[in-house]
C-alpha positions as CSV (number, residue, x, y, z in Angstrom):
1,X,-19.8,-17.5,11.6
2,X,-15.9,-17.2,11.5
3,X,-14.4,-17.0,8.2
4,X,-10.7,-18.2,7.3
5,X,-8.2,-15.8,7.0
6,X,-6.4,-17.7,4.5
7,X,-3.1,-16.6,3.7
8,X,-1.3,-13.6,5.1
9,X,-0.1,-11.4,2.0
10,X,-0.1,-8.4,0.0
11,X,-3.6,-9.4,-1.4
12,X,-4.9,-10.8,1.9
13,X,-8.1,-8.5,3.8
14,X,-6.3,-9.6,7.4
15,X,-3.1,-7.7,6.8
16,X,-4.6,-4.7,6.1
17,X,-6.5,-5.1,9.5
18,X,-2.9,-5.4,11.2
19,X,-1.3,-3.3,9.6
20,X,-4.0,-0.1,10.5
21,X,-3.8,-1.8,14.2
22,X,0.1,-1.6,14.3
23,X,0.0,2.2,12.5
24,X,-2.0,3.5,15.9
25,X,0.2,1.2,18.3
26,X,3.4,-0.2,16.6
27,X,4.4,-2.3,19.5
28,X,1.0,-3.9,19.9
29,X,1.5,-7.4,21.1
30,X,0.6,-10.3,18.8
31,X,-1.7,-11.8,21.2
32,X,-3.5,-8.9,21.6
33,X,-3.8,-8.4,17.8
34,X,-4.7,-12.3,17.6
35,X,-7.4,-11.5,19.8
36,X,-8.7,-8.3,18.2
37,X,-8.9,-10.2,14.6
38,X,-11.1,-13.3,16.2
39,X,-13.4,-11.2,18.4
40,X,-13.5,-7.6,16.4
41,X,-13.4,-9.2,12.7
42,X,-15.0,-12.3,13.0
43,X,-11.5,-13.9,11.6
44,X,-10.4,-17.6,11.7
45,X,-6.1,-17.3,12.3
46,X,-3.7,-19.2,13.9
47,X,-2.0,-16.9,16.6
48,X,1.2,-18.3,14.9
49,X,0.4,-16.7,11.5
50,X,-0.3,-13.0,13.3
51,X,3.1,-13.5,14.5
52,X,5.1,-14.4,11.7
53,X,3.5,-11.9,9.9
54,X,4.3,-9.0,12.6
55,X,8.3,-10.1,12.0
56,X,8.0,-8.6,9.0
57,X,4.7,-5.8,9.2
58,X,6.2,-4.2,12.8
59,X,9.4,-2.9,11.4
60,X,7.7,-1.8,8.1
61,X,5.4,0.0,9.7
62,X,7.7,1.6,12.4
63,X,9.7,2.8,9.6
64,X,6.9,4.8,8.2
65,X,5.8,6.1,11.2
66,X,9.5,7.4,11.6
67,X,10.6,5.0,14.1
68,X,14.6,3.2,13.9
69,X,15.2,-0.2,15.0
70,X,16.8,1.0,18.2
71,X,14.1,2.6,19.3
72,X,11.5,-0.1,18.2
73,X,14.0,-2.5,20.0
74,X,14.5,-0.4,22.9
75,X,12.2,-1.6,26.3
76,X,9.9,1.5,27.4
77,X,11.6,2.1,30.9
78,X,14.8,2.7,28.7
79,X,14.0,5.5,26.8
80,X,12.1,7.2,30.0
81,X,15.2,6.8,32.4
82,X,17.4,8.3,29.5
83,X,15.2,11.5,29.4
84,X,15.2,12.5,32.8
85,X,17.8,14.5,34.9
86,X,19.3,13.4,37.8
C-alpha cells in the first residue's frame, strides 16, 4: 500500500529521501527520482512536486558538496572538452 507523501518540507520523511539521493548524484534527474520514491519507498507524489522541490534541494545540495552554479549548470561534454589538450 502507497502512502501519501504529503507535503514537501523541512519536516516532511520524502525530502530527506531526495535529498540523500541528490548527495550521491546531484544532477539526478527528477523522473528518475520520481520513480525511485514510488517503486523504492512505497511513496504516493506527484512527479510535479519532486520537481519543484529539486529547484530548490539541487543547488542546496551542490553547494555542500562543493559544487558552483556554473558547474551545476554546465552540460557534461563541456567540462570534458575543456580538460583535454589538443
Amino acid at each position: 500500500m502507497k502512502r501519501p507523501a504529503g507535503g514537501i518540507g523541512g519536516g516532511d520523511e520524502v525530502a530527506p529521501l531526495i535529498d540523500a539521493m541528490l548527495r550521491s548524484e546531484v544532477l539526478l534527474k527528477a523522473s528518475v527520482i520520481h520513480e525511485r520514491l514510488v517503486q523504492d519507498h512505497a511513496v504516493s507524489i506527484n512527479y510535479q512536486r519532486v520537481k519543484l522541490y529539486l529547484q530548490e534541494a539541487r543547488p542546496r545540495i551542490a553547494e555542500e558538496l562543493g559544487i558552483g552554479p556554473a558547474e551545476l549548470a554546465a552540460p557534461t561534454w563541456v567540462s570534458r572538452r575543456s580538460t583535454r589538450s589538443t
